[in-house]
C-alpha positions, 0 to 999 in steps of 0.5 A: 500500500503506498503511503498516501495521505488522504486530505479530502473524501466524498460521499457518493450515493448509488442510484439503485439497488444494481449501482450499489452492487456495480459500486461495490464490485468496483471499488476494489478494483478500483483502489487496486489499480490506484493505490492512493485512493481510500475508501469505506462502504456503508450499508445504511444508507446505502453509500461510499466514502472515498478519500483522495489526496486531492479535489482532482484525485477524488474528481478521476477516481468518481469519472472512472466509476461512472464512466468506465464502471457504469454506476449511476450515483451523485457525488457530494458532502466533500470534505476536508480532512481536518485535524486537531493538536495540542499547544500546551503540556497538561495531566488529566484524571478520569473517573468512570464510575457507574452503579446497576444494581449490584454490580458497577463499572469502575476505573480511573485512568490518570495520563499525561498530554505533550505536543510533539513537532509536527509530522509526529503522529500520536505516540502513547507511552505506558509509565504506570508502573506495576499499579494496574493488573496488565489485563487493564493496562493492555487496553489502554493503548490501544483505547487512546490510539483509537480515540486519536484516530477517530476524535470526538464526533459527539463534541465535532472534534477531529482526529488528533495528532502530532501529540503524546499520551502517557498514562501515568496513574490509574487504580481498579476495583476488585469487582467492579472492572473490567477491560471495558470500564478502562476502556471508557475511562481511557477514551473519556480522559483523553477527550477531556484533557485534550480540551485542558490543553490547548487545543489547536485545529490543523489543516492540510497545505498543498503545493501548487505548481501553476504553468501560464502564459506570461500575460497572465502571471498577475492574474494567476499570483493575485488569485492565488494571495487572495485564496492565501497562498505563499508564493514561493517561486516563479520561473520561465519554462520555454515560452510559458512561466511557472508559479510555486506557492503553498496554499490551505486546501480549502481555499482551492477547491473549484480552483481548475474552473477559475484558472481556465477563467483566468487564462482563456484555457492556457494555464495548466496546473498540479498539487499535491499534499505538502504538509498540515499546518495551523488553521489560516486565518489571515495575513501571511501563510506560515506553516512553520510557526504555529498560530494562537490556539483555538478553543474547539469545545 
């Protein structure tokens, strides 16, 4: 599996019971002979989730399932893969503690958040100690590891990342716990703490290279600072010339229409992923330096 990063998705919604059948037999041909191209089916409602590394990727990927697969189906809800980080070190204790009739849940789980450089991932570290009976520490782990891949939906918190976690404390009741219990506790305690914590959204930044005629070159440099690219060079290729810049992936869906607009057809363009960084808000784009922190909850 090549090692895409998968930046945007859209929903596509087979028309007929024949097209879900068309569309599921095809996707996995499809992701085969494209090994950048992400996917999920979903039975209720009846649906696919694809995910590309760009707008123009996903745009191929739904034209190949239409045209050279025959599904039927409209094709919307596009969105931006989005995350979330951390600014600030904290440590958060969480309680799960509940009663039904003689028989309860308990566990408390005890960890320590730190921002890690970015490009870090999620990293978990167990520094527990002996406290906890293994059985218990051995879900932990992979409780937080899915709570950072999923985020928060019920609170419309992303995926996190460049952080780690280490649980650090904990304690466990004879009776009462169970591999669930610290489950729950390991989820709740990560969600909550994250929010003590700084948290900070992150959004995909892409290169883009544009390819114009020189006659056009304003144009195309004065649109690109208004979507709030970084021009980050210009070069002549033969007769035409060539802008670099970085720009937030969400200022340049619909791009190819306007560049066509732009340059009566001439121009041509490409981008890919170059990196994630703090949600743009004006000014200069600078995905380097974090920005101020944003209270997501």
């Amino acid at each position: 599996m090549v090692d895409a990063v998968h930046v945007i998705s859209i929903t596509v919604y087979p028309k007929t019971a024949e097209d879900a059948s068309k569309l599921q037999a095809a996707l996995p041909r499809l992701a085969d002979e494209d090994l950048t191209l992400g996917y999920r089916i979903d039975s209720e409602p009846e649906r696919a989730i694809l995910a590309g590394t760009s707008e123009g990727h996903l745009e191929t990927a739904v034209d190949r399932l239409t045209r050279g697969c025959g599904v039927q189906m409209s094709a919307r809800d596009l969105e931006i893969a989005f995350r979330e980080t951390i600014t600030r070190t904290v440590e958060y204790d969480y309680k799960h503690k509940k009663h039904y009739g003689p028989k309860g849940e308990f566990a408390r789980v005890k960890i320590h958040l730190e921002p890690l450089p970015r490009g870090s991932g999620f990293v978990f570290a167990n520094a527990a100690g002996s406290g906890l009976p293994s059985e218990y520490t051995a879900v932990i782990g992979p409780a937080l590891h899915a709570a950072a891949h999923l985020g928060d939906v019920d609170k419309g918190s992303y995926p996190a990342t460049d952080l780690r976690a280490t649980l650090i404390d904990g304690a466990y009741h004879d009776i009462d716990s169970s591999a669930r219990a610290f489950e729950i506790a390991a989820c709740a305690c990560f969600y909550e703490g994250i929010a003590k914590a700084g948290p900070q959204l992150l959004e995909p930044v892409m290169k883009v290279a544009v390819l114009t005629p020189e006659e056009f070159m304003g144009n195309v440099i004065g649109d690109l600072n208004r979507r709030g690219g970084a021009i980050s060079g210009m070069s002549p290729e033969g007769t035409m010339y060539a802008v670099d810049a970085l720009a937030p992936l969400r200022k340049m869906l619909g791009y190819a229409s306007y560049l066509r607009a732009m340059t009566q057809g001439r121009a041509s363009w490409t981008t890919q992923f170059d990196r994630y960084a703090p949600y743009w808000r004006g000014g200069d784009l600078d995905p380097i330096h974090p920005g101020a922190a944003m209270g997501l909850r």
